[in-house]
N, C-alpha and C positions, 0 to 999 in steps of 0.2 A: 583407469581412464574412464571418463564418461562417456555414454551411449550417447550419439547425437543422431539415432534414427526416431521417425517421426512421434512413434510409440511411446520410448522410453522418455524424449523431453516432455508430450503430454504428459505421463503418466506423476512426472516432478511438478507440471506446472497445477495440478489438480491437487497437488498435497498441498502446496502454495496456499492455493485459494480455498480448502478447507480452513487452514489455520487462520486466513483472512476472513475468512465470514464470520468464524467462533467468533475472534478478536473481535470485530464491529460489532457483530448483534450483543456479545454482554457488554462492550464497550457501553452501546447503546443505553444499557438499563440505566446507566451512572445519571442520565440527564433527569433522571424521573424519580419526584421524590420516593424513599419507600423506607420498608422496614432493613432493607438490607445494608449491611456496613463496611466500608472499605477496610476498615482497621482491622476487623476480626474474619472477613473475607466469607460474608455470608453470600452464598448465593442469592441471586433474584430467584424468585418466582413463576413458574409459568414459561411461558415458550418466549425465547427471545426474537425477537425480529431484526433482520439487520436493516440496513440503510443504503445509501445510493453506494456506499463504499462496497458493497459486494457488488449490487447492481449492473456496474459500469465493471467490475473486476469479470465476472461473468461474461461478457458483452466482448471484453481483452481476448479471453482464452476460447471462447468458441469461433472468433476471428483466427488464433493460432490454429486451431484444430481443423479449421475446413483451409486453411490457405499457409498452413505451414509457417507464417508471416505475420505482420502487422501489415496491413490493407488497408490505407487511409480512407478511402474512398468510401469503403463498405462501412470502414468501422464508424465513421463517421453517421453513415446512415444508421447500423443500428442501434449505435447511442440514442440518437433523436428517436427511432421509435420504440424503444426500448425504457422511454424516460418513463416514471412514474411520479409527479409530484407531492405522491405520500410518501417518498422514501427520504426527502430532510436534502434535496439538491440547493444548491447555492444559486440566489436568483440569476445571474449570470447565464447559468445553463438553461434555466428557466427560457431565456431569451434567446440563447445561441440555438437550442434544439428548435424551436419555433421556427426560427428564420429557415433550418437544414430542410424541416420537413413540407417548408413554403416552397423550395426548391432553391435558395440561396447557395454557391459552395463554399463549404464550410470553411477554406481559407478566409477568405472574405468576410466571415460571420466572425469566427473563434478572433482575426485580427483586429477588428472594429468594435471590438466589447472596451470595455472603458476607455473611451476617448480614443481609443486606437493604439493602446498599448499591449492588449492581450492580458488576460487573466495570469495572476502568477500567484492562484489559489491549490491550497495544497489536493485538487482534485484530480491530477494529473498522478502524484505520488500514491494516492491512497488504493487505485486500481494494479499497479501496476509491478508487486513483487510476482505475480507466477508468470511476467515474460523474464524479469529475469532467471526464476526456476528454468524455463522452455528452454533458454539460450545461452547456461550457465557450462556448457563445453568450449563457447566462444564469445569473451566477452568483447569485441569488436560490437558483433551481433547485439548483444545484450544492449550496450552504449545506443547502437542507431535503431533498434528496436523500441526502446524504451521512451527515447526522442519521438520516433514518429507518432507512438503513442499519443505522446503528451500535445504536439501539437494540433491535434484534431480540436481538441476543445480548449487549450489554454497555451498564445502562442509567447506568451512573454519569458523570457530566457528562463527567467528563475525557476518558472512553473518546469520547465524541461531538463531543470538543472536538478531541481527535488526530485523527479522522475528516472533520471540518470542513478542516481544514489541510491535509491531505495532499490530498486531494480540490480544494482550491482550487487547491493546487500544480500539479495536472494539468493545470487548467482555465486559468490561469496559462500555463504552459507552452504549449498548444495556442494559447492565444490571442497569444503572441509571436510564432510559425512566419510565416516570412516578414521578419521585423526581428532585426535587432540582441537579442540574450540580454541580460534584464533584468541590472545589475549585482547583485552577491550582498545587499546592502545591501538595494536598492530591490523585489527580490524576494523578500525574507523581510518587510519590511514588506507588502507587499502581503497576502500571507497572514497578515499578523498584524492587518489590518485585515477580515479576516472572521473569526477566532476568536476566540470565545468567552471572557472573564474566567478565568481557574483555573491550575493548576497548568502547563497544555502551554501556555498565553500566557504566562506568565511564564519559561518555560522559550525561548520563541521572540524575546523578549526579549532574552535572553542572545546565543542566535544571531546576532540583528542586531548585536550589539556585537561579535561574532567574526567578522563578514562578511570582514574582510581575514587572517584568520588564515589560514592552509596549511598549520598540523603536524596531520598529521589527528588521530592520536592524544592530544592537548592539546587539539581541539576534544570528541574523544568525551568525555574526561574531566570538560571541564566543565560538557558537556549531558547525557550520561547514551549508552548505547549498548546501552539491549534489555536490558542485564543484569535489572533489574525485572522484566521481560516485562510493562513499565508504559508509557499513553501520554504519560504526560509523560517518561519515559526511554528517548523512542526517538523523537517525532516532531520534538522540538527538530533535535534529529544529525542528522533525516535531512533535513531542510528546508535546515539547513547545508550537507548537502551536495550536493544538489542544486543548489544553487544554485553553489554552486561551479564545478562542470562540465555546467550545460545544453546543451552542443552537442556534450557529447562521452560517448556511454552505457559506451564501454567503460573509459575513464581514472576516469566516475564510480564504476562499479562497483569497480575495484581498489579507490580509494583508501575507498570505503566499507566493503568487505572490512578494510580495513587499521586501520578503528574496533572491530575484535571486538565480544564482546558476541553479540545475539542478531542473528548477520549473515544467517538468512536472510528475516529479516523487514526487515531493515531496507536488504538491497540489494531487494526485493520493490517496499518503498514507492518508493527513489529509481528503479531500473528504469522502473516506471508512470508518473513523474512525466517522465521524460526521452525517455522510447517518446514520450511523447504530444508534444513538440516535435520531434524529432528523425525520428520515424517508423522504421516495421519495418527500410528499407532502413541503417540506420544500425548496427544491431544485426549484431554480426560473424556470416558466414554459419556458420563453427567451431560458434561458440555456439546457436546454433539448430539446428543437428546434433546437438549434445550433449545438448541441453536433453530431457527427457521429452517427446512428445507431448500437446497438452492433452485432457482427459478427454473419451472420446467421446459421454457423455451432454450437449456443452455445446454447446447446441441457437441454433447463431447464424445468419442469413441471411447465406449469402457469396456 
């Protein structure tokens, strides 16, 4: 049975967000031309840097760690002064964090973003698998946790609905460790039995019918892979591919690199999702040398 004292869910929600930052910041290198090659799996160069997808991930779990919870209120606030517009945010936030920090509340901002439908940009999913690590004893929790997450900064169903999923994946994930990896089938249903009607369950759909696929590229194709920078064209792909390689973070990460698209969000999500079974020690040491260190304002009990 899982630990659900305070400690022990940090201490999941922090492998989580390890495996998410590795994921984004080499995700990251893919955008930039270089010497390195996906085929033959050369490393980048040089220290990688991650992007808003740790950024805002970071921002999640030091929110869990001082209040036990999702704090909309707070988190809300520290998103906005926590933004940095070199980390690659989507202009959207650009403009929602401005309003928070003018004193706007953030309902009212995050609602009023395009035309008053709310963002349903995969920004919401890409933070958010170490709540599901934290709350992976109770996935009630995990479900309305991961929701309240999401709508601080994108209130549109979808955006909450990729958030729901990616976040069960983690909790999913954590709650395997010790057994046999669900097969790819039977762990996209799962997660599709907590997500929500719309566009990313329809999308997850698809997945489950592509469980025995392995051309990665023909899987991205048919789910969608970040190019939107939408949650229904990103959490499908990346549930697929997670599920593919749960015991193996580094094979996951190529072959999700290997989906293009907006890869660093979307090895971000599988990273988080795979850290939280697999644990820190699985994550190549190379790779955690390379990786940026995470932001020193992210105030976690270690």
């Amino acid at each position: 049975m899982l630990r659900d004292d305070p400690d022990s869910r940090l201490a999941r929600a922090m492998e989580s967000l390890e495996g998410l930052a590795v994921g984004d910041a080499l995700g990251s290198q893919f955008f930039v031309p270089g010497p390195w090659k996906i085929e033959d799996r050369t490393l980048p160069s040089g220290q990688w840097m991650w992007t808003d997808d740790t950024q805002t991930a970071c921002s999640l779990v030091t929110n869990l760690a001082e209040r036990g919870a999702i704090v909309q209120d707070e988190l809300a606030i520290a998103l906005a002064e926590q933004f940095d517009p070199n980390r690659g945010y989507g202009i959207g936030m650009h403009v929602l964090f401005h309003r928070i920090l003018d004193g706007e509340p953030w309902r009212d901002a995050a609602g009023s973003l395009f035309d008053g439908t709310g963002s349903f940009g995969n920004g919401a999913a890409m933070r958010v698998a170490p709540v599901g690590a934290y709350f992976a004893d109770d996935l009630d929790w995990v479900i309305e946790n991961a929701r309240a997450s999401a709508v601080v900064t994108h209130a549109h169903d979808d955006a909450a609905a990729g958030a729901i999923a990616v976040a069960v994946g983690a909790a999913i994930a954590v709650r395997s460790r010790g057994h046999e990896a669900p097969v790819p089938a039977n762990f996209i249903a799962e997660v599709l039995d907590s997500t929500p009607p719309g566009r990313v369950f329809d999308g997850l759909q698809r997945a489950r019918a592509l469980a025995r696929q392995d051309v990665v590229e023909f899987a991205a194709y048919q789910l969608g892979n970040g190019s939107l920078v939408a949650a229904h064209d990103t959490v499908p792909f990346v549930i697929w591919s997670a599920a593919r390689r749960l015991d193996d973070f580094e094979d996951a990460i190529w072959r999700t690199i290997e989906g293009g698209g907006d890869v660093d969000t979307t090895c971000a999500m599988v990273g988080g999702i795979i850290a939280a079974r697999v644990g820190t020690p699985c994550i190549p040491d190379e790779w955690l040398r390379r990786r940026e260190p995470l932001p020193t304002w992210t105030k976690v009990r270690r």
